[in-house]
VEXRO-221856 format. One record per residue (C-alpha): residue in three letters; chain; z, x, y. Coordinates in steps of 0.5 Angstrom, whole numbers, plus 500, padded with zeros to 3 digits. Each point is the difference from the previous one (the first is absolute). Layout:
VEXRO-221856
<resn = ala&chain = A&Z = Z&X = X&Y = Y>
...
***
This chain:
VEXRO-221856
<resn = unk&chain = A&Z = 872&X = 553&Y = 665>
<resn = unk&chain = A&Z = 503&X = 502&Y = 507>
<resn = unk&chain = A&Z = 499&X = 507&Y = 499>
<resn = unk&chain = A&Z = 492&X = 500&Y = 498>
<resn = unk&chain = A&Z = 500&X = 495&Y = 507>
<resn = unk&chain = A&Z = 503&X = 506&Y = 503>
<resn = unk&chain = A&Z = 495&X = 505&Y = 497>
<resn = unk&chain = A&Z = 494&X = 495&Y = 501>
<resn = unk&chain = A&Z = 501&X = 499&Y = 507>
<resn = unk&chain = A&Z = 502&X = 508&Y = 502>
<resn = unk&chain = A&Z = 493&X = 500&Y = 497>
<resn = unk&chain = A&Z = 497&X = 495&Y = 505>
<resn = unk&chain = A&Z = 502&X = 504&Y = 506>
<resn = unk&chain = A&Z = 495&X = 505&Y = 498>
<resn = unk&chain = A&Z = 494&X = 495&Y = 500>
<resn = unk&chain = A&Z = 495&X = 500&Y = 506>
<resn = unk&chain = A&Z = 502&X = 496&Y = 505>
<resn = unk&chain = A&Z = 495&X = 496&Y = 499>
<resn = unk&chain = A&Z = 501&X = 498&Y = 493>
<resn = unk&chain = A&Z = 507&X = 498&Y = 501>
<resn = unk&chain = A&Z = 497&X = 495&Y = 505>
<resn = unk&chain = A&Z = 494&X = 497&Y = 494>
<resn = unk&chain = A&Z = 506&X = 501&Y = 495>
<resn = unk&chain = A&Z = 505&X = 495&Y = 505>
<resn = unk&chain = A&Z = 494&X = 495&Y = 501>
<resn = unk&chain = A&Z = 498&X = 500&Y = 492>
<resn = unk&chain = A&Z = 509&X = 500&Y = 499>
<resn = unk&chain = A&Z = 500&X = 494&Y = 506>
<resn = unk&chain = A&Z = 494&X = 495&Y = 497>
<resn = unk&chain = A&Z = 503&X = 501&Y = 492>
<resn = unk&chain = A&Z = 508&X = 498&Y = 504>
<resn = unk&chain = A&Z = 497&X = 495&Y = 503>
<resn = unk&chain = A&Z = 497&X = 496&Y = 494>
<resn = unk&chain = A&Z = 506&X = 503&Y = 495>
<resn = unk&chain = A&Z = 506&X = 499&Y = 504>
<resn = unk&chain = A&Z = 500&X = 493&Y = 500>
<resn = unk&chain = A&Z = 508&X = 499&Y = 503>
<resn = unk&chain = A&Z = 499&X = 504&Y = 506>
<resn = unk&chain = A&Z = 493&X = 497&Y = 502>
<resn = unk&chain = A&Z = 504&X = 493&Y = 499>
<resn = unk&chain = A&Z = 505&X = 503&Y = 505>
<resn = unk&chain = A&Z = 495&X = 504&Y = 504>
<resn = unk&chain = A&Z = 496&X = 493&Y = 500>
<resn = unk&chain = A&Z = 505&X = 495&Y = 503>
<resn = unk&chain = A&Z = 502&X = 506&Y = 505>
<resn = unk&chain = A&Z = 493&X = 500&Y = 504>
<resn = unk&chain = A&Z = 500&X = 492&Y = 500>
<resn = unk&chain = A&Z = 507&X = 499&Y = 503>
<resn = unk&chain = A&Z = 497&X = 506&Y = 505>
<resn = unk&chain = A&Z = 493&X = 499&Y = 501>
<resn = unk&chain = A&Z = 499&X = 492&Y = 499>
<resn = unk&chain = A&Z = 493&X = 501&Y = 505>
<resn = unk&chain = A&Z = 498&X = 504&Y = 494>
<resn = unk&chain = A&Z = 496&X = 497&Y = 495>
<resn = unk&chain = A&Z = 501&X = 501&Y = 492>
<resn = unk&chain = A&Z = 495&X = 504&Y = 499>
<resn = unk&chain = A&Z = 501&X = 505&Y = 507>
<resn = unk&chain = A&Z = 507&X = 500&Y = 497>
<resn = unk&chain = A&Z = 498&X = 503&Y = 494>
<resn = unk&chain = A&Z = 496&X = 505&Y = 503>
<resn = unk&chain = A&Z = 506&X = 502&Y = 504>
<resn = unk&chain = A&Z = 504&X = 500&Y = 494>
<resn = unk&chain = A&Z = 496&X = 504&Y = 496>
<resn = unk&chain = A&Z = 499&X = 506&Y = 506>
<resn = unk&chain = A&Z = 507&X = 501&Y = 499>
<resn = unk&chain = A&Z = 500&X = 500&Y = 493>
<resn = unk&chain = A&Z = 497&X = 507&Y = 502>
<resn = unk&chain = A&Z = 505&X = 502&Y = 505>
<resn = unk&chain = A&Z = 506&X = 499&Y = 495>
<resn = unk&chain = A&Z = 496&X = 504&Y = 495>
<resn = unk&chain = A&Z = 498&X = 505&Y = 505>
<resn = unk&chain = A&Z = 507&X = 500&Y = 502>
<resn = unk&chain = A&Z = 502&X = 501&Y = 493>
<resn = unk&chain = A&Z = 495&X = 506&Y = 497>
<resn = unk&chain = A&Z = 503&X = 504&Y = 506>
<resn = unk&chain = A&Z = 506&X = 501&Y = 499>
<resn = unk&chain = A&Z = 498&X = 506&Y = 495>
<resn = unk&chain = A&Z = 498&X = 503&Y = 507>
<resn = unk&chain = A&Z = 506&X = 497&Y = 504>
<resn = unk&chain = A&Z = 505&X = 504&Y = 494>
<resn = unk&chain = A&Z = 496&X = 506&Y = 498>
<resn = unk&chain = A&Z = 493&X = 502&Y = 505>
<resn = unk&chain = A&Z = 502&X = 505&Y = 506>
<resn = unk&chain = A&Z = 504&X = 497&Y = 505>
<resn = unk&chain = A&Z = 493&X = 503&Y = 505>
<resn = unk&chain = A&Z = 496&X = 496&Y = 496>
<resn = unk&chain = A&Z = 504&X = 493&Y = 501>
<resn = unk&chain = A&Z = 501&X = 502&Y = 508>
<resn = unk&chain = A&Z = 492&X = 500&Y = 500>
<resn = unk&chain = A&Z = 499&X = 493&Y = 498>
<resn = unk&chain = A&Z = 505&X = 497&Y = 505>
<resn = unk&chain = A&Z = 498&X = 501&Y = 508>
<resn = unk&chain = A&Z = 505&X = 498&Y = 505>
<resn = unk&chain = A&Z = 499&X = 495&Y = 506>
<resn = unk&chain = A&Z = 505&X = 500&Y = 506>
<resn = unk&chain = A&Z = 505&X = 505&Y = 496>
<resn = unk&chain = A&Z = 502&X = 501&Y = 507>
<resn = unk&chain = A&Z = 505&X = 494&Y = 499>
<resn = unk&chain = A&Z = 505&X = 502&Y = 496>
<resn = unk&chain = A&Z = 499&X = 508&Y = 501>
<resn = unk&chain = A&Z = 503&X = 498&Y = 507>
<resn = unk&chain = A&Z = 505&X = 495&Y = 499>
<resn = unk&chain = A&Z = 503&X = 505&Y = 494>
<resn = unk&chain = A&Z = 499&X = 505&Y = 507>
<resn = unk&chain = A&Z = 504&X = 496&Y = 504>
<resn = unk&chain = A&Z = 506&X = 500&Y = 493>
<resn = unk&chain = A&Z = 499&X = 493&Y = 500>
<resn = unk&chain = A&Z = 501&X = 496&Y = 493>
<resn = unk&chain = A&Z = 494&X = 497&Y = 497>
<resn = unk&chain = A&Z = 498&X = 494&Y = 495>
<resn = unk&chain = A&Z = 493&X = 501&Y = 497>
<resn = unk&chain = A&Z = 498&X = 493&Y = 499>
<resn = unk&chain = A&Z = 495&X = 502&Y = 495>
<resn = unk&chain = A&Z = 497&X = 493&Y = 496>
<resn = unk&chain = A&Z = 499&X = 501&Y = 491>
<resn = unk&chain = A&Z = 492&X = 501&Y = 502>
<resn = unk&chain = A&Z = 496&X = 503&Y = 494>
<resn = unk&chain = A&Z = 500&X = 507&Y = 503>
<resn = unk&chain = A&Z = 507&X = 501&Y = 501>
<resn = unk&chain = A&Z = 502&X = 505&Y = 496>
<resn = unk&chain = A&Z = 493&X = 505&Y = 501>
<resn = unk&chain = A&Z = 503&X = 500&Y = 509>
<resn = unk&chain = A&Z = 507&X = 501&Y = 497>
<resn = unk&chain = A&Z = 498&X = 506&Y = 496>
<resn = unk&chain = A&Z = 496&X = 502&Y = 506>
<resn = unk&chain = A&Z = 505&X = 499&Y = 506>
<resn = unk&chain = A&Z = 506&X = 503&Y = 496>
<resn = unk&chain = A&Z = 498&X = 507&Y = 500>
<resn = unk&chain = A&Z = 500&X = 499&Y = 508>
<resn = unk&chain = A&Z = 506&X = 495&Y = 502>
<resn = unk&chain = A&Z = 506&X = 500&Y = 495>
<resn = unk&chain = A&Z = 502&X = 492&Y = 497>
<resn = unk&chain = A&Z = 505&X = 496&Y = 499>
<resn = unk&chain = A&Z = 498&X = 494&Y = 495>
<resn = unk&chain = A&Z = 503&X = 495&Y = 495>
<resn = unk&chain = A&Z = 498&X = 502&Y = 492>
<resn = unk&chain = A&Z = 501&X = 495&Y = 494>
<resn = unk&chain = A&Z = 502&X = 503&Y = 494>
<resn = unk&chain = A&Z = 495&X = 499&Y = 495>
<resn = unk&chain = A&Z = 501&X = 498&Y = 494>
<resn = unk&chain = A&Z = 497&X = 504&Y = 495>
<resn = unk&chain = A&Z = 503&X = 506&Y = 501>
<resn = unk&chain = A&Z = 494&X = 505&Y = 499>
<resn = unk&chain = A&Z = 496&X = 496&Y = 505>
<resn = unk&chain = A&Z = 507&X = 500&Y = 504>
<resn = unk&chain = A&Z = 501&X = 507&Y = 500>
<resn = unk&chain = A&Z = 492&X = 501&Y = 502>
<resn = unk&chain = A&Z = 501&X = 496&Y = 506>
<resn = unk&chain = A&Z = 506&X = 503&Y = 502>
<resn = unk&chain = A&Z = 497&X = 508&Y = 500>
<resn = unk&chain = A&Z = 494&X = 497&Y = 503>
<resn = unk&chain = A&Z = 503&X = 497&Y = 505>
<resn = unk&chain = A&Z = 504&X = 507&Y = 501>
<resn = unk&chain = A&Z = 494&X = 505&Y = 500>
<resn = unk&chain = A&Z = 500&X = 503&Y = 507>
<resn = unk&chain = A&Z = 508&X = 500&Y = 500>
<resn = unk&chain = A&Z = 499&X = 496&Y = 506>
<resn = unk&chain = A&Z = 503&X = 492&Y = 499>
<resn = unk&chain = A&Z = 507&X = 498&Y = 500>
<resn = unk&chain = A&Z = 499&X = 494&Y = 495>
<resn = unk&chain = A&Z = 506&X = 494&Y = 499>
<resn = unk&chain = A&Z = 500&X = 496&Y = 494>
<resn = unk&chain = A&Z = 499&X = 492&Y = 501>
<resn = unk&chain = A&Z = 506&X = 498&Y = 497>
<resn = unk&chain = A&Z = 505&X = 506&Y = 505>
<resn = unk&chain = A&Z = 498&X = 493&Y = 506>
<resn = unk&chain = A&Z = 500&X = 500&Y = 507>
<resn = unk&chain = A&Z = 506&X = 505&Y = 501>
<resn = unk&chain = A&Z = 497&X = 506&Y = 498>
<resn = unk&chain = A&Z = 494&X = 498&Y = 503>
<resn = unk&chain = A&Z = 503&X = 500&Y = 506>
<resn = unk&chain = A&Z = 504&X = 507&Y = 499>
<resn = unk&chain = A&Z = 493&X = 504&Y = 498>
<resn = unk&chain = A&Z = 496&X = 497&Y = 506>
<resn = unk&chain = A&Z = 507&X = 503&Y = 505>
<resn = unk&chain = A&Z = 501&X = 506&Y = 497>
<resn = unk&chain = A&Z = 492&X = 503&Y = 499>
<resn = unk&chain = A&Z = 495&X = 501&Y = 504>
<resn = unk&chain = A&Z = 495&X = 495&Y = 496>
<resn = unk&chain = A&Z = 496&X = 495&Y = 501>
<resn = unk&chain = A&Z = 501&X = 495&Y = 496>
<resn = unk&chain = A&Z = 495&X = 496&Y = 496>
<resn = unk&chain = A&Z = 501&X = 493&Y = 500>
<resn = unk&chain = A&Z = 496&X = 496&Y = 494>
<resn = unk&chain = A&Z = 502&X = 493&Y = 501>
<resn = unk&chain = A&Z = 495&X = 494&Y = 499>
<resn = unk&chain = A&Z = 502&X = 499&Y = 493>
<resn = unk&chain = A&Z = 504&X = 494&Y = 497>
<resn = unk&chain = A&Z = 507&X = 502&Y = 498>
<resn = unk&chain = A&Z = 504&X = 494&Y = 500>
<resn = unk&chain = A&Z = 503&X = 495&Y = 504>
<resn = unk&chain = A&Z = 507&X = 503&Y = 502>
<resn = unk&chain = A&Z = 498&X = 506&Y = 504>
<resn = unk&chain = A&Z = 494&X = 496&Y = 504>
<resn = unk&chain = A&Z = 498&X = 495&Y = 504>
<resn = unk&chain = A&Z = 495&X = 495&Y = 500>
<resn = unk&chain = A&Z = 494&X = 502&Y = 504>
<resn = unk&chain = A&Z = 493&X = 499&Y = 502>
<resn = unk&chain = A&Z = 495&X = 504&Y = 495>
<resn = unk&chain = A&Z = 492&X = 497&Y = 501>
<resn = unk&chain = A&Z = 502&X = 494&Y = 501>
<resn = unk&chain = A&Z = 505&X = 499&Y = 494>
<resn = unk&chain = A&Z = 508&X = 501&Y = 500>
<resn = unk&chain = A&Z = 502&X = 506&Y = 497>
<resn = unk&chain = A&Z = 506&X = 503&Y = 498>
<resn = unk&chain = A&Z = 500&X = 506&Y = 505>
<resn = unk&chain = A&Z = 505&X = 506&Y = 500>
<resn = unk&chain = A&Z = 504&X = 500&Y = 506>
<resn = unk&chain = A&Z = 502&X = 508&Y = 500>
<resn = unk&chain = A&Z = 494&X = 503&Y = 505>
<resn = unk&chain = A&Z = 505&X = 497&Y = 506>
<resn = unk&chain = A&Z = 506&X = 501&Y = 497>
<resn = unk&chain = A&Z = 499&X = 508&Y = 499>
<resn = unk&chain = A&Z = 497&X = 500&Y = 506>
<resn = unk&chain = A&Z = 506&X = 497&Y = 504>
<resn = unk&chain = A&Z = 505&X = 505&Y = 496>
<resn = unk&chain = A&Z = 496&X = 505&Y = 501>
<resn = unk&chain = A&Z = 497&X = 501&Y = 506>
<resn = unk&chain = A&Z = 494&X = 501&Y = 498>
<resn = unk&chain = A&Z = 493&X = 499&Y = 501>
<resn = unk&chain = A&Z = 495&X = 496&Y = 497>
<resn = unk&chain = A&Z = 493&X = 503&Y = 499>
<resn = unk&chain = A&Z = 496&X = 497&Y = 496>
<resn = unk&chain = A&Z = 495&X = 504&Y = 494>
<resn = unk&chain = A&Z = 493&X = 497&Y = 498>
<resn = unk&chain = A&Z = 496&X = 503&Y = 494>
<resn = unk&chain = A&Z = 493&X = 498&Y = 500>
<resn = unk&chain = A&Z = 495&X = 503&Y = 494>
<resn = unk&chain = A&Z = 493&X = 502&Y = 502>
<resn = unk&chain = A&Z = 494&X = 499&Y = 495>
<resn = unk&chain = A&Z = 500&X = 508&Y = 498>
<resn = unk&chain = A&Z = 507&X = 498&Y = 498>
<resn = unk&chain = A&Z = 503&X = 505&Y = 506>
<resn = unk&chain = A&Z = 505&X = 496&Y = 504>
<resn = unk&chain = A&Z = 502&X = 498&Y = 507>
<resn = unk&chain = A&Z = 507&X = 501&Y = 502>
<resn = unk&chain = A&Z = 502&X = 496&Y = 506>
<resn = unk&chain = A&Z = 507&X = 500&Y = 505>
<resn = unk&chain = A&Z = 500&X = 494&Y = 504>
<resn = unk&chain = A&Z = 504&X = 501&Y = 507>
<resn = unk&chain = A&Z = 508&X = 498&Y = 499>
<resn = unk&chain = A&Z = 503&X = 493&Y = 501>
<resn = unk&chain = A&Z = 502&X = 498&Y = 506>
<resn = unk&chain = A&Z = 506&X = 494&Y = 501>
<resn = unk&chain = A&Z = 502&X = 502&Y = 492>
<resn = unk&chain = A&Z = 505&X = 498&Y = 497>
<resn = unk&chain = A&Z = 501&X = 493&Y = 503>
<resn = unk&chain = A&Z = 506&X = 496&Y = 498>
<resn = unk&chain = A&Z = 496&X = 497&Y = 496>
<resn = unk&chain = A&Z = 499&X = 502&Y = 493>
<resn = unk&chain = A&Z = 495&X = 493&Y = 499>
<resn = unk&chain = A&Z = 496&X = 503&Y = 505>
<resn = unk&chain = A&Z = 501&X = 507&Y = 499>
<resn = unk&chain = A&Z = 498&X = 499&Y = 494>
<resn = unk&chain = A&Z = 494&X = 495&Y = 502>
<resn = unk&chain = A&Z = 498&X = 506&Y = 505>
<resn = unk&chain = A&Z = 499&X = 504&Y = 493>
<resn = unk&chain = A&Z = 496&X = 496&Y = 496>
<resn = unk&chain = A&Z = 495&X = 497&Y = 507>
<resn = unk&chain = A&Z = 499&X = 509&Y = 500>
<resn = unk&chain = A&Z = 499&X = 501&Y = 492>
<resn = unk&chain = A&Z = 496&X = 493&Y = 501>
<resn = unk&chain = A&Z = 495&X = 502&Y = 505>
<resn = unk&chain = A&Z = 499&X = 508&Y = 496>
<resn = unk&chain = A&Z = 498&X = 495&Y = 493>
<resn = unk&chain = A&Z = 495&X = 496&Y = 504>
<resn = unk&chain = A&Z = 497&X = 507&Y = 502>
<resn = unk&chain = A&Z = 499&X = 503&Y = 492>
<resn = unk&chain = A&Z = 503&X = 494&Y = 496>
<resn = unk&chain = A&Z = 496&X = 503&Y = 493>
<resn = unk&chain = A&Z = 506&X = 506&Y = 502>
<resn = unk&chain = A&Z = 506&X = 496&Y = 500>
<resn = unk&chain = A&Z = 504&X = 499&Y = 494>
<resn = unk&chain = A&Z = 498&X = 493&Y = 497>
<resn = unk&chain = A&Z = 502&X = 501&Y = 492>
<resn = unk&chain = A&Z = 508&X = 499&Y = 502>
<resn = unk&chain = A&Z = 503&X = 494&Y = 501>
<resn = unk&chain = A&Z = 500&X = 500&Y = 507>
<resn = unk&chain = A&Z = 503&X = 492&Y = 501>
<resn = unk&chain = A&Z = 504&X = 500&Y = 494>
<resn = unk&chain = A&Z = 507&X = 498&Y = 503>
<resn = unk&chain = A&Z = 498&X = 493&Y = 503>
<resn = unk&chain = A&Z = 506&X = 497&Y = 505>
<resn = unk&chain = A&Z = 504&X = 494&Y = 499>
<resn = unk&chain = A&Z = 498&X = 499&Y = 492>
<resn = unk&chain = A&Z = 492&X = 500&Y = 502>
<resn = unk&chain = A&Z = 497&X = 500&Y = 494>
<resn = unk&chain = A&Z = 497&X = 507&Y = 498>
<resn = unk&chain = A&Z = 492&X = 501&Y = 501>
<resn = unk&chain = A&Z = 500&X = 505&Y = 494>
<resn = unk&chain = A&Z = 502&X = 495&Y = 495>
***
């Protein structure tokens, strides 16, 4: 099963761009009616983010970023198997000027860069330019794991670390290799390593690790923003670097992170990721509003 969805999608990428875009919007409507469960979840994000929004208006949007997942899934038959020339032309870059100095000066570099749908295609694009370090979590399908990983290692040009080698080896490659590290944070992972901060309003368990590498490292926060365009191409955005970060305050260094990663969503909330369960990990025995 696996390898005919590795045959299927190798196939996908040499499609016209524009059929992969009316596949993913037949794909996306089809998953938004058949994938019951992660439209529920999907359902109760947007009404805990966007109370001003009726029902109906958070359909609408919902069902957009149906298209968006499935557009971002359809392509990685592109991101594993189409010439790295051809992804580098789907991804135009804003303000790269940011990083490209930093890295000039030698300065250590966290990209903070938020799970939204085109994540991977500016990823494929930006690595062929600039060398990453970044947190891979082992699948556990072994075929598709080991897709993944060789995908992830196509230009030879990434230094991977495995979630469960923990912050210490984190830390390690970010002293020893001249790489920015791509930081993906906004995720629920438990209560033990976060703290409880404000995400649109709600309490939410937020990880406490952008100050912390910060701190141990020395190294600059610039945040990386993908933004998808209607011809599927994507806008790659490098925001200036942070002043006054970290702070002795994990709560607000945390608090900082999510108003940023906040403001983004407002600006392209079809795009950001909707279908996890974002509020999962609720403080003091609240009850869960996914149940």
């Amino acid at each position: 099963m696996m390898n005919f969805a590795f045959w299927l999608l190798k196939h996908l990428a040499k499609l016209p761009r524009s059929a992969v875009l009316m596949l993913a919007k037949v794909l996306g409507l089809l998953s938004y009616y058949a994938v019951v469960p992660r439209r529920k979840v999907g359902e109760i994000n947007l009404a805990k983010c966007f109370p001003e929004l009726n029902e109906k208006q958070r359909q609408i949007l919902l069902k957009k970023h149906f298209y968006h997942m499935a557009l971002l899934i359809l392509e990685y038959g592109a991101y594993w198997y189409a010439p790295a020339e051809k992804l580098k032309s789907w991804v135009r870059y804003h303000d790269k000027h940011i990083l490209d100095n930093a890295l000039a000066r030698g300065d250590k570099v966290i990209l903070l860069y938020p799970h939204f749908t085109a994540f991977e295609l500016s990823v494929y694009a930006l690595n062929q330019d600039v060398p990453l370090i970044s947190v891979y979590s082992h699948q556990k399908n072994k075929d598709l794991d080991a897709q993944i990983l060789h995908g992830r290692h196509r230009y030879n040009n990434v230094f991977l670390v495995g979630r469960t080698e923990g912050l210490r080896a984190i830390i390690k490659q970010i002293k020893t290799q001249n790489a920015p590290f791509l930081y993906l944070p906004d995720q629920d992972f438990g209560a033990k390593e976060s703290v409880f901060v404000d995400f649109f309003g709600v309490k939410t368990a937020t990880i406490g690790g952008l100050g912390r590498i910060a701190k141990m490292t020395n190294a600059k926060v610039i945040p990386l923003i993908p933004t998808r365009q209607a011809d599927g191409s994507v806008d790659l955005r490098f925001y200036p670097e942070w002043d006054n970060f970290p702070t002795e305050s994990v709560e607000q260094d945390a608090q900082r992170m999510n108003d940023f990663i906040e403001a983004r969503v407002r600006e392209q909330p079809e795009q950001y990721f909707w279908l996890h369960k974002r509020f999962k990990t609720r403080p003091n025995g609240e009850k869960s509003f996914y149940s």
